[in-house]
Biotite code that builds the C-alpha atoms (Angstrom):
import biotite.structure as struc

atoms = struc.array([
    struc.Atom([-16.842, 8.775, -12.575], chain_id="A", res_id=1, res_name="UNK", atom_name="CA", element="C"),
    struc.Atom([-14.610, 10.146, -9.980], chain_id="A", res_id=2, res_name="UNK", atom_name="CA", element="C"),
    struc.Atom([-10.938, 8.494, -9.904], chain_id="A", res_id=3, res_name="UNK", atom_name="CA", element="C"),
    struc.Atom([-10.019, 7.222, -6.249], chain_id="A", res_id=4, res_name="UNK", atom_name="CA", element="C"),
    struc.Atom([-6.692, 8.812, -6.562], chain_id="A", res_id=5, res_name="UNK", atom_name="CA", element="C"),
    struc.Atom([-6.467, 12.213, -8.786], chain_id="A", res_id=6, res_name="UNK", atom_name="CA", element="C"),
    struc.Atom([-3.095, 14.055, -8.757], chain_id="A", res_id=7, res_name="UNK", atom_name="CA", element="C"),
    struc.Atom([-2.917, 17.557, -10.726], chain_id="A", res_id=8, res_name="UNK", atom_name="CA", element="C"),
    struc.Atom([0.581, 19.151, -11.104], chain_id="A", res_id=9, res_name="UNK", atom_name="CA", element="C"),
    struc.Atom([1.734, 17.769, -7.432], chain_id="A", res_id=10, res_name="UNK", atom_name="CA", element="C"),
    struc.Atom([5.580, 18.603, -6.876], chain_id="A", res_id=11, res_name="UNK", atom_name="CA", element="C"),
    struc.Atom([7.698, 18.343, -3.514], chain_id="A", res_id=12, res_name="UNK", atom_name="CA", element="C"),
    struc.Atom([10.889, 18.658, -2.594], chain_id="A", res_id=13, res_name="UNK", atom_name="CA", element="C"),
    struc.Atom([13.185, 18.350, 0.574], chain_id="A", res_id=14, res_name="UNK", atom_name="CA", element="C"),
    struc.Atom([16.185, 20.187, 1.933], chain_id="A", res_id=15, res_name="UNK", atom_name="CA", element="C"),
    struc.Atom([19.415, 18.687, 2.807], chain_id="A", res_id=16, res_name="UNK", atom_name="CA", element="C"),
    struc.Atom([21.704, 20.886, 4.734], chain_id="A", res_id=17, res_name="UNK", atom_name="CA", element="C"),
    struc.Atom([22.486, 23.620, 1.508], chain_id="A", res_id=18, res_name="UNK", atom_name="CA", element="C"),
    struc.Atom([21.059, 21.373, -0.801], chain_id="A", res_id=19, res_name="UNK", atom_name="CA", element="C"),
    struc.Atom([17.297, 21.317, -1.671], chain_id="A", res_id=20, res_name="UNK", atom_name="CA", element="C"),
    struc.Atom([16.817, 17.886, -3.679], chain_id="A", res_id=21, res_name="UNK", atom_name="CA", element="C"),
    struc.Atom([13.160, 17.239, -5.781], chain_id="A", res_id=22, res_name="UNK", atom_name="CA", element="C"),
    struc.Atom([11.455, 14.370, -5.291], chain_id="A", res_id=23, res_name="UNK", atom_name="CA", element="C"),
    struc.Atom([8.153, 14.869, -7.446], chain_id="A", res_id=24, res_name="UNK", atom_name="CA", element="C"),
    struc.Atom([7.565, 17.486, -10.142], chain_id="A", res_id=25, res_name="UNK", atom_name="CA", element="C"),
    struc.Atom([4.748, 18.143, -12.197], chain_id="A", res_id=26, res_name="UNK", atom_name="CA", element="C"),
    struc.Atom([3.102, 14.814, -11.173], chain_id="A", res_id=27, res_name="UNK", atom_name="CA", element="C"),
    struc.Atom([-0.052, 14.247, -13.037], chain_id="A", res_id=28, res_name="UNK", atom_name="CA", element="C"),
    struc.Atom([-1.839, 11.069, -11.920], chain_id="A", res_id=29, res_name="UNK", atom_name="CA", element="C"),
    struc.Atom([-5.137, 9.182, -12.296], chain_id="A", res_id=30, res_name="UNK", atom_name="CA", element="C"),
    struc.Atom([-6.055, 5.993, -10.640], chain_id="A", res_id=31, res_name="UNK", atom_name="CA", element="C"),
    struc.Atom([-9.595, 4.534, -10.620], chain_id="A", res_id=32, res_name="UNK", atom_name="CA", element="C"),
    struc.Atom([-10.995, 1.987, -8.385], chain_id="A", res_id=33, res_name="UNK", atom_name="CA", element="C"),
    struc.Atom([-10.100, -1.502, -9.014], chain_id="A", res_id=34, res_name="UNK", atom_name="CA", element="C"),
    struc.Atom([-6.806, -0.845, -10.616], chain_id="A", res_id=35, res_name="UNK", atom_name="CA", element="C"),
    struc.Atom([-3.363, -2.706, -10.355], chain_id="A", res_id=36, res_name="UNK", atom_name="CA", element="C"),
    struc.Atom([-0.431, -0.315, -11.159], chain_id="A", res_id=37, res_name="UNK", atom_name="CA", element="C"),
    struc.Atom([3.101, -0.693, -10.342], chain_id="A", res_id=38, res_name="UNK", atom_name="CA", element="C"),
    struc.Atom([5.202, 2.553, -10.290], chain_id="A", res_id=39, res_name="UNK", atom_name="CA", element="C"),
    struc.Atom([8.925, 1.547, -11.158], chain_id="A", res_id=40, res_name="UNK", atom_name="CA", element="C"),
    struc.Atom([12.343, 3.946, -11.390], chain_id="A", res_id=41, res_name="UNK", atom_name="CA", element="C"),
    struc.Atom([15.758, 3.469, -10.082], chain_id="A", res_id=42, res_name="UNK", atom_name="CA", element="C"),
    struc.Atom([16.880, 4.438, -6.478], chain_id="A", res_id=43, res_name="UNK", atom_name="CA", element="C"),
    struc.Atom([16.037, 7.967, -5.590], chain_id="A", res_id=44, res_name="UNK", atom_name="CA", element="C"),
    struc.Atom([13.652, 8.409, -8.215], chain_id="A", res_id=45, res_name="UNK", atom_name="CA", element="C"),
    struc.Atom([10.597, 9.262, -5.930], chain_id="A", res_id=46, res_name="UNK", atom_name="CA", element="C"),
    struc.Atom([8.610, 6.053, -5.873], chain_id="A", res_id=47, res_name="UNK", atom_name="CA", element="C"),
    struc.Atom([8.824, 6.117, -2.084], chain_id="A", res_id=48, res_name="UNK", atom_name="CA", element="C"),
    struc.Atom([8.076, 9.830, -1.854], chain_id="A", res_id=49, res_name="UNK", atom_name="CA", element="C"),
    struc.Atom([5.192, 9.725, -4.536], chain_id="A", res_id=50, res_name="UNK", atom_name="CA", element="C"),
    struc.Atom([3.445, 5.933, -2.140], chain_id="A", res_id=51, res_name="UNK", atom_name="CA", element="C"),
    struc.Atom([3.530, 7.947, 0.668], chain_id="A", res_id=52, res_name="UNK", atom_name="CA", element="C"),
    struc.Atom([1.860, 11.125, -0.577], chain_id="A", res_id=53, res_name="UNK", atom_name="CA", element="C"),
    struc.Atom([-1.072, 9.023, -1.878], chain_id="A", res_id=54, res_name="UNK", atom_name="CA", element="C"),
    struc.Atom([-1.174, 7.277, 1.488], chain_id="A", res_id=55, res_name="UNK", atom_name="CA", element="C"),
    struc.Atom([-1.484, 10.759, 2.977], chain_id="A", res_id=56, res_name="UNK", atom_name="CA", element="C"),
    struc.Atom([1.604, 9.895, 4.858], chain_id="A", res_id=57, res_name="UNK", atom_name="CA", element="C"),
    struc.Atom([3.240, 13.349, 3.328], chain_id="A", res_id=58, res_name="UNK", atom_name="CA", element="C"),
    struc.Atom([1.858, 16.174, 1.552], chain_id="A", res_id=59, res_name="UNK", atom_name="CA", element="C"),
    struc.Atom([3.096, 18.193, -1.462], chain_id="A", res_id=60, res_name="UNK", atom_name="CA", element="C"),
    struc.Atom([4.878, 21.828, -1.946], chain_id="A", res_id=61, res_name="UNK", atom_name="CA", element="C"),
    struc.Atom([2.252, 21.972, -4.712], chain_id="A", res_id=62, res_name="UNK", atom_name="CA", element="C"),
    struc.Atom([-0.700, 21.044, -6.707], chain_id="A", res_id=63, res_name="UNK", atom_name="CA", element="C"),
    struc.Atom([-3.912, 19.183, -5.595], chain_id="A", res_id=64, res_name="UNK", atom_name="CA", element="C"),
    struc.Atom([-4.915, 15.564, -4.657], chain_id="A", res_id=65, res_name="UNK", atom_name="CA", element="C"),
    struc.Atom([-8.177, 14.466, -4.666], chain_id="A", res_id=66, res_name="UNK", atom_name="CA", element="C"),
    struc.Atom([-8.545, 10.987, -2.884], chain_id="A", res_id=67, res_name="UNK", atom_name="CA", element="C"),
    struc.Atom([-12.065, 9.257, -4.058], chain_id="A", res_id=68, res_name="UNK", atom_name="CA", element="C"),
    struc.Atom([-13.821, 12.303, -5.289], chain_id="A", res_id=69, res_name="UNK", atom_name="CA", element="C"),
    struc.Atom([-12.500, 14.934, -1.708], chain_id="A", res_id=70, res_name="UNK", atom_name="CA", element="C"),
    struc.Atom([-9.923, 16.881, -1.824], chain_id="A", res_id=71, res_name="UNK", atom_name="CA", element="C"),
    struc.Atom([-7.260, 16.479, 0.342], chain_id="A", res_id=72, res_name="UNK", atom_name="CA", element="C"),
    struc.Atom([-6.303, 19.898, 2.763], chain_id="A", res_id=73, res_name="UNK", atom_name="CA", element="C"),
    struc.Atom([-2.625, 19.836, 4.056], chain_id="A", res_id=74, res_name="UNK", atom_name="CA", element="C"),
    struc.Atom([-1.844, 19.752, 6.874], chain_id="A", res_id=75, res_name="UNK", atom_name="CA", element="C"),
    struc.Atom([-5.122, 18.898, 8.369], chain_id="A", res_id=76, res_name="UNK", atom_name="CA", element="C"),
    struc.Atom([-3.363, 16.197, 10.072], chain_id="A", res_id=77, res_name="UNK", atom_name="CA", element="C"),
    struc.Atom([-6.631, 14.729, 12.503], chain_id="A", res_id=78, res_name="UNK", atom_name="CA", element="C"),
    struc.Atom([-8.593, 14.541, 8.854], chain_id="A", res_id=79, res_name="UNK", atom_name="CA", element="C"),
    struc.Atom([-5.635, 13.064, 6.859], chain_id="A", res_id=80, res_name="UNK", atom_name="CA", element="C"),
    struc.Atom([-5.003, 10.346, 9.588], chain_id="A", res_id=81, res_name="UNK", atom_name="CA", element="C"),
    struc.Atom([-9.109, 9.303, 9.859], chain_id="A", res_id=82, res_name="UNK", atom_name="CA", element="C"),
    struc.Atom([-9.116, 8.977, 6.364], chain_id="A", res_id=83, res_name="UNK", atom_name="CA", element="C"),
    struc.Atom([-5.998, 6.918, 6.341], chain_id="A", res_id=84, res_name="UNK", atom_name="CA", element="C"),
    struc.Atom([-7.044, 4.712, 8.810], chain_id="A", res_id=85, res_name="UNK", atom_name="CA", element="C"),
    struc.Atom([-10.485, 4.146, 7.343], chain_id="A", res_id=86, res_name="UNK", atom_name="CA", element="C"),
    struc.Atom([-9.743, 3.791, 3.344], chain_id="A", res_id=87, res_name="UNK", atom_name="CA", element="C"),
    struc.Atom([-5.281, 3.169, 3.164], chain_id="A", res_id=88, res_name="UNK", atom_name="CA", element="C"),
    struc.Atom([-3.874, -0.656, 3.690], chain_id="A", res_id=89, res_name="UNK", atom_name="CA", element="C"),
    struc.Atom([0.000, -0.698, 3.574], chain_id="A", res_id=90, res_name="UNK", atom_name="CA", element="C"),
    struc.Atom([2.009, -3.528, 2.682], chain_id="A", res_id=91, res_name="UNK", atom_name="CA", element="C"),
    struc.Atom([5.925, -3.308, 3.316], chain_id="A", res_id=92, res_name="UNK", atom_name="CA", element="C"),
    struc.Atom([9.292, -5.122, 1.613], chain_id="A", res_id=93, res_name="UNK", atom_name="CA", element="C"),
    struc.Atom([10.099, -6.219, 5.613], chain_id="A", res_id=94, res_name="UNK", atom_name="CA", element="C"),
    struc.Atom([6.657, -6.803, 6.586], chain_id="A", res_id=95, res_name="UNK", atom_name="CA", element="C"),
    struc.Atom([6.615, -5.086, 9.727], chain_id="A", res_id=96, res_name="UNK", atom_name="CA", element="C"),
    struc.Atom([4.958, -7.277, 11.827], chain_id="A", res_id=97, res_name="UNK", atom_name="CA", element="C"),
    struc.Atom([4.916, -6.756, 15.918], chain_id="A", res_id=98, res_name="UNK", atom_name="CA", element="C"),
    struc.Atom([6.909, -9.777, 17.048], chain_id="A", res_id=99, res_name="UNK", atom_name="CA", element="C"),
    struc.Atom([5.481, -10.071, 20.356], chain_id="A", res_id=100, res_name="UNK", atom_name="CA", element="C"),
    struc.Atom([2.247, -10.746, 18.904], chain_id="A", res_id=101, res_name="UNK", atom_name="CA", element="C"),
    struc.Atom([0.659, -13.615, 16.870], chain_id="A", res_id=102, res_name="UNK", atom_name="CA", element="C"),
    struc.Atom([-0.688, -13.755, 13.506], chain_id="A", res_id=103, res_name="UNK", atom_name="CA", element="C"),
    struc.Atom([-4.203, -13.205, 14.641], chain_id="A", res_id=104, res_name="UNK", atom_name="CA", element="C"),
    struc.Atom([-3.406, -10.192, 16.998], chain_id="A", res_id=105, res_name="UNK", atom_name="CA", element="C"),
    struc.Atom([-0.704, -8.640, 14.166], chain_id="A", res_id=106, res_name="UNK", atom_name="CA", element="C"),
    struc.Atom([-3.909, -8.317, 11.457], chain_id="A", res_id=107, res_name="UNK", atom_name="CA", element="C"),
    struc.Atom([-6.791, -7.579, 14.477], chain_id="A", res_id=108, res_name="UNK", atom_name="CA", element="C"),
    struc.Atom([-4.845, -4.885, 15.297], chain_id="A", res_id=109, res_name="UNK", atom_name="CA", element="C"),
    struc.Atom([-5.695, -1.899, 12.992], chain_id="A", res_id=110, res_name="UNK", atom_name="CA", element="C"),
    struc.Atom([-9.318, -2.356, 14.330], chain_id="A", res_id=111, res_name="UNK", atom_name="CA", element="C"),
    struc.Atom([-7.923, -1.707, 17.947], chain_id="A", res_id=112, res_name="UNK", atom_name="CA", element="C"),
    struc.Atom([-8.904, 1.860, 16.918], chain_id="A", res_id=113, res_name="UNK", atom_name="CA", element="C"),
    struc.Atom([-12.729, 1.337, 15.562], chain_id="A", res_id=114, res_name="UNK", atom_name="CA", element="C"),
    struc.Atom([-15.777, 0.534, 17.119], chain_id="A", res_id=115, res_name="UNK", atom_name="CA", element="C"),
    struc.Atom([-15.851, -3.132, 17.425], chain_id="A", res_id=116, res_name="UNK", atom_name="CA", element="C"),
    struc.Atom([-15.292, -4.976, 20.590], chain_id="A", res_id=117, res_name="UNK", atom_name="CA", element="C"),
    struc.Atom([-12.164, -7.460, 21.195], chain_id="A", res_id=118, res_name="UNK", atom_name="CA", element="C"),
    struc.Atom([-14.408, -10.422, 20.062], chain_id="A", res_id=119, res_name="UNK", atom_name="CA", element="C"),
    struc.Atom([-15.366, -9.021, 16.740], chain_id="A", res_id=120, res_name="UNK", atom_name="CA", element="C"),
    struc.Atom([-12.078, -7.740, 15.833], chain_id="A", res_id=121, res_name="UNK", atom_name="CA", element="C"),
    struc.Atom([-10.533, -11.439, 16.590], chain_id="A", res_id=122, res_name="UNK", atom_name="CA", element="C"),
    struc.Atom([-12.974, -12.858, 15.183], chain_id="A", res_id=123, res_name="UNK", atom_name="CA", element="C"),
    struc.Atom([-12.355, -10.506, 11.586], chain_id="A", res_id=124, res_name="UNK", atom_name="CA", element="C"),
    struc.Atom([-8.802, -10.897, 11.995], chain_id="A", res_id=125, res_name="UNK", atom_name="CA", element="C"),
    struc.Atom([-9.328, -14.839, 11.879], chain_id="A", res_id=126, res_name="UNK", atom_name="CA", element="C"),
    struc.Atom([-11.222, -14.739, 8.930], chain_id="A", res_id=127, res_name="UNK", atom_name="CA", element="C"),
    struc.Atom([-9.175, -12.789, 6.666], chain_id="A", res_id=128, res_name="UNK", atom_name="CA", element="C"),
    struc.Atom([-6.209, -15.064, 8.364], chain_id="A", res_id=129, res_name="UNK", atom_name="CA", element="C"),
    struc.Atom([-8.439, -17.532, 6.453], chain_id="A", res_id=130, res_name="UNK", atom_name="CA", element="C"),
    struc.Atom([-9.149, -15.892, 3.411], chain_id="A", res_id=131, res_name="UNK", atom_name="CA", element="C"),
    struc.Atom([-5.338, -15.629, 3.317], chain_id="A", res_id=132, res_name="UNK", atom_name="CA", element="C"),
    struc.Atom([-4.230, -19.510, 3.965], chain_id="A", res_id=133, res_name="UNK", atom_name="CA", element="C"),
    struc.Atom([-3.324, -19.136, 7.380], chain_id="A", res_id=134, res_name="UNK", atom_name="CA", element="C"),
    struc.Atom([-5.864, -20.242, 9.585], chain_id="A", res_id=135, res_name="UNK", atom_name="CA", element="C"),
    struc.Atom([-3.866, -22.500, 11.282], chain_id="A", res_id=136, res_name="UNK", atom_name="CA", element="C"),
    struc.Atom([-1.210, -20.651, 11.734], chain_id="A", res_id=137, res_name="UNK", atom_name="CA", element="C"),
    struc.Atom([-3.207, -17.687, 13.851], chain_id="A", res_id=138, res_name="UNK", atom_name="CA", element="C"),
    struc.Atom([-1.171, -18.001, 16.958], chain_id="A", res_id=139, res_name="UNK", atom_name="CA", element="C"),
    struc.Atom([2.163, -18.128, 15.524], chain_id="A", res_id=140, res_name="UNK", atom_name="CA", element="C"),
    struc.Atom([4.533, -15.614, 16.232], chain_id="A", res_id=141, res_name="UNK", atom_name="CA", element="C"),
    struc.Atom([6.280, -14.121, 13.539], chain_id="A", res_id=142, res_name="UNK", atom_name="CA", element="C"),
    struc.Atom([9.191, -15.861, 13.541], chain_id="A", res_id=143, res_name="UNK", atom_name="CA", element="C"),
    struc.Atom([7.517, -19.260, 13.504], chain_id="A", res_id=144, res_name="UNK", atom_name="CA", element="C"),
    struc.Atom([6.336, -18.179, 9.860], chain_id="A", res_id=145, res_name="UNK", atom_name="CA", element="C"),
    struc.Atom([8.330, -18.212, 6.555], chain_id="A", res_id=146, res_name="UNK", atom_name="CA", element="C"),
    struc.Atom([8.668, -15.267, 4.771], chain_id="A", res_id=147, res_name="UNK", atom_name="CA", element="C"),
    struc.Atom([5.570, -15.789, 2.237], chain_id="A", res_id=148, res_name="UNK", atom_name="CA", element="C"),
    struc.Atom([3.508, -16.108, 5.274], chain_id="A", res_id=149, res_name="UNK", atom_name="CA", element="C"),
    struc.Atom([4.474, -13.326, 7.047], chain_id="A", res_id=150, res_name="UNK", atom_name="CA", element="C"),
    struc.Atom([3.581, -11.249, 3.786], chain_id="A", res_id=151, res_name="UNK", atom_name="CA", element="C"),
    struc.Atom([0.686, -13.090, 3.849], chain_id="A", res_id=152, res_name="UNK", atom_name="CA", element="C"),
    struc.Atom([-0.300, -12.078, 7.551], chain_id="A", res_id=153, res_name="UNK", atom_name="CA", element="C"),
    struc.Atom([1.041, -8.373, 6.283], chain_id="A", res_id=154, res_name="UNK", atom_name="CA", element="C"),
    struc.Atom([-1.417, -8.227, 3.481], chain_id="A", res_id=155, res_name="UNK", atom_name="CA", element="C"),
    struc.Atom([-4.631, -9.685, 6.033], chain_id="A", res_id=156, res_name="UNK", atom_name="CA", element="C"),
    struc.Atom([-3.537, -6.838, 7.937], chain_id="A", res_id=157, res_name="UNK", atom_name="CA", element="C"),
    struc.Atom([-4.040, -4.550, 5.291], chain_id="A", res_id=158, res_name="UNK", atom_name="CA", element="C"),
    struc.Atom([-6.807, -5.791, 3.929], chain_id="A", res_id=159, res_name="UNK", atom_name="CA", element="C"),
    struc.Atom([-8.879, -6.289, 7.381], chain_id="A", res_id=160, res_name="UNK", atom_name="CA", element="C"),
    struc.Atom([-10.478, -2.883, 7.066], chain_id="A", res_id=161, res_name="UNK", atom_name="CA", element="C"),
    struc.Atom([-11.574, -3.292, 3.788], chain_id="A", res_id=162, res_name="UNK", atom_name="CA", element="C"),
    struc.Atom([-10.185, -0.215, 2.174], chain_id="A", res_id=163, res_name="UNK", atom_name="CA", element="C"),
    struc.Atom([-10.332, 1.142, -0.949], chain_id="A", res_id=164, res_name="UNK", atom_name="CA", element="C"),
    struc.Atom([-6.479, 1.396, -1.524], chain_id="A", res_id=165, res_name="UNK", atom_name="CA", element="C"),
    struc.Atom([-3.650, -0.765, -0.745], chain_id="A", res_id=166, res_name="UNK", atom_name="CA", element="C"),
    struc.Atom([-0.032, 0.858, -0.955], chain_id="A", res_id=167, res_name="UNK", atom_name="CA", element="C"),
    struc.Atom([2.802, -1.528, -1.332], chain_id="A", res_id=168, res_name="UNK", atom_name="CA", element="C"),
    struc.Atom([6.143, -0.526, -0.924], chain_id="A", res_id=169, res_name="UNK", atom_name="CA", element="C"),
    struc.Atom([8.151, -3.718, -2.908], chain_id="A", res_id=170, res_name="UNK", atom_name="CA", element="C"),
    struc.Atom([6.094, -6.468, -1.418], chain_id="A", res_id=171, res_name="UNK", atom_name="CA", element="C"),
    struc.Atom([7.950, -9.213, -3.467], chain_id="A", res_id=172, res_name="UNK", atom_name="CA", element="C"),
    struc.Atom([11.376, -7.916, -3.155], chain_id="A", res_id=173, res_name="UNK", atom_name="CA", element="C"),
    struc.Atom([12.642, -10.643, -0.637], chain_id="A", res_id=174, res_name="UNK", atom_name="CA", element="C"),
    struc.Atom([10.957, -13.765, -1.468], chain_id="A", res_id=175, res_name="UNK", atom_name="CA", element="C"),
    struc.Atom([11.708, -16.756, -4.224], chain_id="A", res_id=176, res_name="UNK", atom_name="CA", element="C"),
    struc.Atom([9.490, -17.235, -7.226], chain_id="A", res_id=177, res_name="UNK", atom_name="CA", element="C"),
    struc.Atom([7.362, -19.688, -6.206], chain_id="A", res_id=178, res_name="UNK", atom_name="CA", element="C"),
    struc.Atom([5.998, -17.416, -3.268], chain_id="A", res_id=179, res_name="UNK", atom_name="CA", element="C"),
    struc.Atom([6.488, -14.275, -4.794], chain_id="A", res_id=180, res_name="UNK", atom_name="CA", element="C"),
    struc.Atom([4.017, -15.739, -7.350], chain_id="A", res_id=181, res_name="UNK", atom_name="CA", element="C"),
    struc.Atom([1.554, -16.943, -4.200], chain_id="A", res_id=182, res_name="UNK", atom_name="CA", element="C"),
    struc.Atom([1.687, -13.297, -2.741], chain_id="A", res_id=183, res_name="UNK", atom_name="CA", element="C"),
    struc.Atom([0.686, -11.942, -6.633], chain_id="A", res_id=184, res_name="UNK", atom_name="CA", element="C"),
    struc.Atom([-2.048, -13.906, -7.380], chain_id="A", res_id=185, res_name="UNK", atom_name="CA", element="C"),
    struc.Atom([-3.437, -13.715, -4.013], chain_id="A", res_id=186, res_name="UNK", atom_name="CA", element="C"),
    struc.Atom([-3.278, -9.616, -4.414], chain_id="A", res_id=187, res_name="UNK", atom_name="CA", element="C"),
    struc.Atom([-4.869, -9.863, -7.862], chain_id="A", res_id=188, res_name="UNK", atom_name="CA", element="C"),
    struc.Atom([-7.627, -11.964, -6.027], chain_id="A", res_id=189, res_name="UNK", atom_name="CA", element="C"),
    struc.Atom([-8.062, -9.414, -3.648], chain_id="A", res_id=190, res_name="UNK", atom_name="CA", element="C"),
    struc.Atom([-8.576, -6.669, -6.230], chain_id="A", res_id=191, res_name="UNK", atom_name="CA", element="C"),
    struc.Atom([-11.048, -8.485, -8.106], chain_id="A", res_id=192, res_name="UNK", atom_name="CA", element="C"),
    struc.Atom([-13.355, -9.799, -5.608], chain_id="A", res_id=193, res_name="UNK", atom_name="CA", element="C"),
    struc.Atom([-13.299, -6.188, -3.614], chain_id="A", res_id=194, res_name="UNK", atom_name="CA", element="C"),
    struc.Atom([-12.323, -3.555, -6.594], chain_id="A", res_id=195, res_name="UNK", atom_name="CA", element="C"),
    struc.Atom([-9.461, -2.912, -3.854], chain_id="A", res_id=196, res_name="UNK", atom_name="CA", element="C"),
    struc.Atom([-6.833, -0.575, -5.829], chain_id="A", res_id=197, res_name="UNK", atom_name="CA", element="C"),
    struc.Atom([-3.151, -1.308, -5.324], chain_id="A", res_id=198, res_name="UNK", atom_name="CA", element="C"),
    struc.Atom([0.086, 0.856, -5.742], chain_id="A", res_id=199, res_name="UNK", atom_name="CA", element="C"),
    struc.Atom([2.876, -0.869, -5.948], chain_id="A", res_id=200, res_name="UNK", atom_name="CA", element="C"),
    struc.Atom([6.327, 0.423, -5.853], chain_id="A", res_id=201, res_name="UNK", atom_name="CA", element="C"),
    struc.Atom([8.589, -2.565, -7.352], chain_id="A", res_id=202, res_name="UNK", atom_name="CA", element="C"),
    struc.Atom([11.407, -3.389, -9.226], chain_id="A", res_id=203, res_name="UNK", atom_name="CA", element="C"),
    struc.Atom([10.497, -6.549, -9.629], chain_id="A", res_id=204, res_name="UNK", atom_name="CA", element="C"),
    struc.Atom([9.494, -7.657, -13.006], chain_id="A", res_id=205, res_name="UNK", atom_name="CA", element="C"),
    struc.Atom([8.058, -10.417, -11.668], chain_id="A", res_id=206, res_name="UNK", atom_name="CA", element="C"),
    struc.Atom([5.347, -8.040, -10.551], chain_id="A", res_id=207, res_name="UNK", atom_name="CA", element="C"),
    struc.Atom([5.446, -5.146, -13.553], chain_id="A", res_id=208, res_name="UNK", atom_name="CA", element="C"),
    struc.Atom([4.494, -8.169, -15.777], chain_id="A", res_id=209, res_name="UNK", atom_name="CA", element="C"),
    struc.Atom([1.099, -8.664, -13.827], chain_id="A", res_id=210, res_name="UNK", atom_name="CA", element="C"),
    struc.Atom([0.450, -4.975, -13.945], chain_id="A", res_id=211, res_name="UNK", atom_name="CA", element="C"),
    struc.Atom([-2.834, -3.745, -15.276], chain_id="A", res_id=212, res_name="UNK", atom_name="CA", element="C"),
    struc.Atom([-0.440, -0.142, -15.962], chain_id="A", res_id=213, res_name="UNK", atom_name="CA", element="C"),
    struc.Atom([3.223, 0.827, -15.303], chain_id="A", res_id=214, res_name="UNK", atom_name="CA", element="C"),
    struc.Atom([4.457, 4.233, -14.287], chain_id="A", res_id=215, res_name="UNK", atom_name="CA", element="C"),
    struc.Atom([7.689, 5.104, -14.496], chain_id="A", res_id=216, res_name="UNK", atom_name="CA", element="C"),
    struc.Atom([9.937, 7.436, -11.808], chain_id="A", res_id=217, res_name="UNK", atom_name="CA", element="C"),
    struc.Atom([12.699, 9.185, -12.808], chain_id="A", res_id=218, res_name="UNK", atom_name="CA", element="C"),
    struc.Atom([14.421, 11.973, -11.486], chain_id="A", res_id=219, res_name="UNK", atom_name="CA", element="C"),
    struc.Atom([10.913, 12.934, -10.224], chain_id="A", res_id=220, res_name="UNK", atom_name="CA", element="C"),
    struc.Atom([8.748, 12.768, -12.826], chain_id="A", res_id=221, res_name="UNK", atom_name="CA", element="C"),
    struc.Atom([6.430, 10.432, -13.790], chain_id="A", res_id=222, res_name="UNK", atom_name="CA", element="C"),
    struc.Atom([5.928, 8.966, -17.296], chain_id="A", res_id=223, res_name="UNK", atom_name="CA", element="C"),
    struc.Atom([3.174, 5.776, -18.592], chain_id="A", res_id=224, res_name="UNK", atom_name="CA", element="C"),
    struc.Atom([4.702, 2.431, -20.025], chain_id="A", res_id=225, res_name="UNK", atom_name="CA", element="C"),
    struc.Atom([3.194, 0.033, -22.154], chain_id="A", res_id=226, res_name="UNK", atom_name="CA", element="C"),
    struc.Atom([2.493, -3.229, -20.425], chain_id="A", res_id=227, res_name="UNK", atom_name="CA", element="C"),
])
């Protein structure tokens, strides 16, 4: 069975002024559909560098990726972003949610670019709104919601495409247990009842300890824990 996300020998690095700093060496990864893995490290260690790679948002110096069984060719930049927009969710530590637009219009919004007409996408958005808790909440702005539901509105954004991946850059990070636990579970439902696959970059242990696998960053390169 082909892996969703293959990685052979993928390195990168970036130049600051005189000094040329590496982000990813030697990275050797292998995700299959359906998985939950966290990727963990300290500051600097390439967890941001190694998300946005697999969200096609960057490409590598070296090495090969292979995203669900075809292989990725850099920089073919109008091939990279179709793919990305069909099969990549992102969820984000701040949310990033337009604040001049409600909860309904912040998750319809992805399908702007598609086929479907304004009625269909609002009427998509509203049901993974539901699917999500937050019916009622549809034409809130953003800062009528807590911080749970704003994640909450992030991830039905993510999710309203139904891709195969989901990359989430420390989606917990900034909210209390009791939520943080809310945004988990509903993630893990997610992945279950649609073999979605989520990357999570986190230092939250509240998250590592739900893990199905944990990576570990350091200095660039990438090494398996034990959960």
């Amino acid at each position: 069975m082909d892996a969703l996300i293959q990685l052979t020998n993928i390195s990168k690095t970036y130049r600051v002024g005189e000094t040329q700093i590496t982000a990813l060496q030697g990275i050797n990864l292998r995700v299959q559909a359906g998985e939950f893995v966290a990727i963990t490290g300290p500051s600097g260690s390439g967890k941001s560098t190694l998300l946005n790679l697999c969200g096609l948002l960057d490409h590598s110096d070296t090495g090969r990726y292979q995203f669900a069984g075809q292989e990725i060719e850099w920089p073919d930049t109008q091939a990279l972003t179709s793919l990305r927009r069909a099969h990549i969710g992102f969820v984000f530590q701040h949310f990033n949610l337009v604040p001049v637009l409600s909860a309904l219009d912040n998750v319809a919004y992805p399908l702007m670019l598609g086929a479907l007409g304004e009625t269909q996408r609002r009427a998509q958005a509203l049901k993974m709104l539901a699917q999500v808790g937050l019916e009622q909440f549809s034409h809130h702005l953003p800062d009528r919601l807590s911080g749970g539901q704003r994640q909450r509105v992030a991830i039905a954004r993510a999710l309203v495409k139904h891709p195969k991946l989901i990359i989430a850059d420390e989606p917990t990070a900034n909210l209390d247990t009791q939520t943080a636990t809310q945004i988990i579970d509903l993630m893990h439902q997610f992945c279950a009842e649609q073999n979605t696959t989520f990357l999570i970059a986190t230092h939250d242990e509240r998250m590592v300890k739900r893990c199905g696998r944990v990576l570990h960053l350091c200095d660039g390169v990438l090494q398996e824990h034990e959960v």
